[in-house]
C-alpha positions as CSV (number, residue, x, y, z in Angstrom):
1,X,153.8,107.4,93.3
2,X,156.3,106.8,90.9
3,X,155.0,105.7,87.0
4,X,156.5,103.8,84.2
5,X,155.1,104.8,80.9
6,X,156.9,103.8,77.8
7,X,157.9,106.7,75.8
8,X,158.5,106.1,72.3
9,X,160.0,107.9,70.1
10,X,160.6,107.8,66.1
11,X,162.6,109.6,63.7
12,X,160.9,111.3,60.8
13,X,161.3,113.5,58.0
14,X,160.8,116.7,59.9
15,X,162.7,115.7,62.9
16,X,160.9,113.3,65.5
17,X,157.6,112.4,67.2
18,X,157.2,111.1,70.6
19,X,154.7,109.2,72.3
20,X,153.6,107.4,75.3
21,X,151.6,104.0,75.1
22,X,149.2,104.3,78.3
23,X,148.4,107.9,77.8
24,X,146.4,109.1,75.3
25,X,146.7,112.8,74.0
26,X,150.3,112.8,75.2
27,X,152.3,113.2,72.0
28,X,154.8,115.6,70.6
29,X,157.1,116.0,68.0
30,X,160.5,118.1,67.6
31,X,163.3,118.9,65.7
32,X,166.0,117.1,67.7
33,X,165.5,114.0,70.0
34,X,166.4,116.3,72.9
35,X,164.0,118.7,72.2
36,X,161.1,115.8,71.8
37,X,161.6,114.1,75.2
38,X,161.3,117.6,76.8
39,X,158.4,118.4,74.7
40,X,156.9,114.7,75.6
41,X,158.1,115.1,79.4
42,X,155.6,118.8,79.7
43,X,152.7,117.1,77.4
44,X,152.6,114.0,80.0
45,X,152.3,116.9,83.0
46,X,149.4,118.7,80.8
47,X,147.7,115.3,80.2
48,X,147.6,114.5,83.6
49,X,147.4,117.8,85.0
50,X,144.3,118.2,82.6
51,X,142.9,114.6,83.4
52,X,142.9,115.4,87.5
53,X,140.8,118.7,86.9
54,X,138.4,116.5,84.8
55,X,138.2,113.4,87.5
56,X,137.8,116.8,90.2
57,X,135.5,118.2,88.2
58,X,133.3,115.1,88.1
59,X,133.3,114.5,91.3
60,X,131.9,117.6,92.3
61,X,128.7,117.1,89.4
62,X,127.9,113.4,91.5
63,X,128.2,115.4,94.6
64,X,125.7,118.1,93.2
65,X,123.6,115.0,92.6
66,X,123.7,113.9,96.1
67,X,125.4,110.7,95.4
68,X,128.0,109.9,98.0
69,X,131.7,109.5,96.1
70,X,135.0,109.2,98.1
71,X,138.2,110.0,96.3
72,X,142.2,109.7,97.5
73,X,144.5,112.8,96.4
């Protein structure tokens, strides 16, 4: 799967922030512009990383329940 997710990034006092639009909690900020989109490019893997382990997670409770739920990796 390949996403596009607008990164955005603004210049500051203390340097910059960064920022992407469709995913929340995915934010950062940096001295240097360089040094933000790295910092925004490892939050966007934690954000997801941490949002698949909460989906998983879920899934498993609904399957405690006895509920039937299919999911696609």
């Amino acid at each position: 799967m390949n996403l596009r997710l607008t990164k955005i990034f603004q210049k500051v006092p203390e340097g910059y922030i960064g920022f992407v639009e469709e995913l929340p909690g995915a934010n950062t900020q940096g001295e240097t512009l360089e040094e933000t989109k790295a910092n925004l490019e490892e939050a966007i893997e934690l954000v997801m990383e941490t949002n698949r382990q909460l989906v998983e997670e879920q899934i498993v409770e609904e399957q405690i329940k006895g509920k039937d739920v299919l999911y696609f990796l």
